[in-house]
N, C-alpha and C positions, 0 to 999 in steps of 0.2 A: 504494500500500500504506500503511494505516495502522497506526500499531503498531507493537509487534514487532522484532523482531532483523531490517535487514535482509538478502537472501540474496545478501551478497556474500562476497569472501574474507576479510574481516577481520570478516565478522560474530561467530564466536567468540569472538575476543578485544574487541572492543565490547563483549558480556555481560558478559566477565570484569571488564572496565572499568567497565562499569555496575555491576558492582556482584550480578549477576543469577548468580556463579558457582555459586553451590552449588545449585542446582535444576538446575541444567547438567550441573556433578562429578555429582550423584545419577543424573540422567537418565542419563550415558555410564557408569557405574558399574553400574547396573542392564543398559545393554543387552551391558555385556562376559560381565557374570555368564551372562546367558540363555543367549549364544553358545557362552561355555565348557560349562554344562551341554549343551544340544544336542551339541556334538562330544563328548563323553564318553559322552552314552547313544548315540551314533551310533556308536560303538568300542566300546562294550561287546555291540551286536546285531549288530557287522559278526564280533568276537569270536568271539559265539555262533554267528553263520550257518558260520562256517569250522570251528568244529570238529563241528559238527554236519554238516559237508559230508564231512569227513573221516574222521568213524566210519562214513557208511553208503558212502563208498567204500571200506570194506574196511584202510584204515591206521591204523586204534585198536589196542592191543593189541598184543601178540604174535601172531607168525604161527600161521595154526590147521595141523592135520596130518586130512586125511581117510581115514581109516583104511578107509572102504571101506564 
């Protein structure tokens, strides 16, 4: 391999050593962001699917009376 950060366990902190941190911070800053978005529109459509599951089974509302 030439180049590059090699892919050992100390390769992280070699970058950080080097010198090479903040394209690093940015990169893992960026991909926390993504993540956090993802789980959040994923709880907001799991959100939706359950109460949308919940009104057409009949528990929205007050109970109805059929009068016949």
């Amino acid at each position: 391999m030439t180049g590059g950060v090699p892919l050992t366990g100390g390769g992280m902190a070699q970058a950080l050593a080097r010198g090479d941190g903040a394209g690093l911070l940015h990169h893992l800053l960026v991909d926390r962001a993504i993540k956090v978005a993802l789980v959040l529109v994923a709880l907001i459509v799991l959100g939706l699917g359950m109460a949308l599951i919940w009104k057409k089974a009949g528990r929205g509302g007050p109970p109805r009376r059929d009068d016949g």
